[in-house]
C-alpha positions as CSV (number, residue, x, y, z in Angstrom):
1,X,0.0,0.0,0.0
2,X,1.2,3.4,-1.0
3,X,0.0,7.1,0.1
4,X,-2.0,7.3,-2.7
5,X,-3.6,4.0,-2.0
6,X,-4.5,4.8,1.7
7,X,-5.8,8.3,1.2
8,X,-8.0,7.3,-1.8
9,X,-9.1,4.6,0.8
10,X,-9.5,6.3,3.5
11,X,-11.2,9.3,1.6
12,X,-13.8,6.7,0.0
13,X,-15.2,6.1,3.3
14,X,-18.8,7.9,4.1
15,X,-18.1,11.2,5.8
16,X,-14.2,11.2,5.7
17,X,-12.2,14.6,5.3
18,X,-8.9,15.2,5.4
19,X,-6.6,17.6,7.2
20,X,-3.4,18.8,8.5
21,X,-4.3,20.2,11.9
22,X,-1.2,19.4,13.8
23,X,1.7,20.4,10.9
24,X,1.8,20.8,7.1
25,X,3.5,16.6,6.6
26,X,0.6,15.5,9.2
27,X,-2.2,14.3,7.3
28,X,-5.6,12.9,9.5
29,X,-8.4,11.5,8.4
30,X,-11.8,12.5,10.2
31,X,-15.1,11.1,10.2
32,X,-17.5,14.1,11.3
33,X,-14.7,16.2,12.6
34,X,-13.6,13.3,14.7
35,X,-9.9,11.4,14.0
36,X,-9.6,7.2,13.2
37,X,-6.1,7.9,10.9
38,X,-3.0,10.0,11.0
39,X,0.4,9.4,9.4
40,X,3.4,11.5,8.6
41,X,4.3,12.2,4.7
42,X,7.8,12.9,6.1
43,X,8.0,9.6,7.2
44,X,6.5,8.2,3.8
45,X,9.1,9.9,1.5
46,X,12.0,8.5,3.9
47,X,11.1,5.0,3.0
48,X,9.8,4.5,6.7
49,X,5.8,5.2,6.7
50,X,3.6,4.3,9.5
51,X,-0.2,5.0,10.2
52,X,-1.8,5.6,13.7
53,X,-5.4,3.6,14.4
54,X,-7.7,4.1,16.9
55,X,-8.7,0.4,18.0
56,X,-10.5,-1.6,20.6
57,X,-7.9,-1.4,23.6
58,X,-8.7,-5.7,24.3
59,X,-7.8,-6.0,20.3
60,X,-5.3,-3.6,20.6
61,X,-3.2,-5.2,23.2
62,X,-3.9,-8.9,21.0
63,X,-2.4,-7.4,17.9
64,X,0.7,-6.1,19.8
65,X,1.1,-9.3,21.2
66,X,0.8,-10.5,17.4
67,X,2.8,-8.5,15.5
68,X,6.1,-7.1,16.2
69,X,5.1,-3.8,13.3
70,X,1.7,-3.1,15.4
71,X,3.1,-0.8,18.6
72,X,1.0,1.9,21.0
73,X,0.0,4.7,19.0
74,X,3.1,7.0,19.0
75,X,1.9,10.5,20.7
76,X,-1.3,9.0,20.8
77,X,-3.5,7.5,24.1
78,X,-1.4,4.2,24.5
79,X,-4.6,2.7,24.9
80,X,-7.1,3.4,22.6
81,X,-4.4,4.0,19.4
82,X,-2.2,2.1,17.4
83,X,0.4,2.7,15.0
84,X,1.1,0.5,12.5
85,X,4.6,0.0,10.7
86,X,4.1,-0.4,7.4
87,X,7.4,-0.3,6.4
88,X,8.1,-3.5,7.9
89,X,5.6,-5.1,5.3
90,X,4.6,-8.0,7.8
91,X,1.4,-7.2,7.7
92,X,-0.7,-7.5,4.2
93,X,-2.7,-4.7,2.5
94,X,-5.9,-6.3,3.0
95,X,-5.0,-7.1,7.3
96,X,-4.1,-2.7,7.1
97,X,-7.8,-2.8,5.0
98,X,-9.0,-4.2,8.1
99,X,-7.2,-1.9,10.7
100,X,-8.5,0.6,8.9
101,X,-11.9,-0.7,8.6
102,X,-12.2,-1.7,12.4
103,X,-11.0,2.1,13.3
104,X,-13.4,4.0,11.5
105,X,-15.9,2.1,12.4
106,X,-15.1,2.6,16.2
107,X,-15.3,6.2,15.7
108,X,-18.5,6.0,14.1
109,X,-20.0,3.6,16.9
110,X,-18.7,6.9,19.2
111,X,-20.7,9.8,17.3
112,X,-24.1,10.7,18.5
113,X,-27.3,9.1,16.6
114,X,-27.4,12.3,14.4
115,X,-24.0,12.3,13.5
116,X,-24.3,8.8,12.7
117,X,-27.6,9.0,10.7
118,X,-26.0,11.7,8.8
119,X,-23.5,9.0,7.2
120,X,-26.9,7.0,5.5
């Protein structure tokens, strides 16, 4: 999976916006205003990308367990985020499909009945 890949992704999900609200090489994904992706460009174009996931924190601790490229989410709540190291291609694009998948759809579990009946 490439940048281009995962924003296209990412951006073909109902209600998903993108933004740089933190630096200009930051790039989040929200669902209604709220974060379930962020990854550094900078870290792309060095060969060396990564992406942080919210997640389940029961799941989260399983896949860390799992896989020595899923870590707690770097500047993130070591809890509920992830961050996934892509560059150590152990993990597949469809698993990162997944992670992705399971993410957004946590966020969207968390967004009041309006928000959420806004996405139909």
């Amino acid at each position: 999976m490439n940048i281009e890949q995962l924003r296209d992704y990412c951006l073909s999900k109902k209600g998903v916006t993108e933004h740089f609200p933190f630096d200009e090489t930051t790039l989040v994904f929200k669902v209604q205003g709220k974060m379930f992706a962020l990854t550094s460009l900078k870290a792309w174009e060095a060969g060396t990308p990564s992406l942080n996931l919210k997640c389940d924190p029961e799941y989260a601790q399983e896949l860390r367990g799992t896989y020595q490229s899923i870590e707690p989410g770097y500047h993130m709540s070591k809890k509920h985020w992830n961050t996934i190291q892509l560059h150590q291609t152990e993990l597949d694009s469809s698993f990162v499909i997944q992670l992705i998948n399971h993410s957004y759809d946590l966020v969207v579990k968390g967004l009041s009945k309006k928000l959420r009946d806004s996405l139909n």
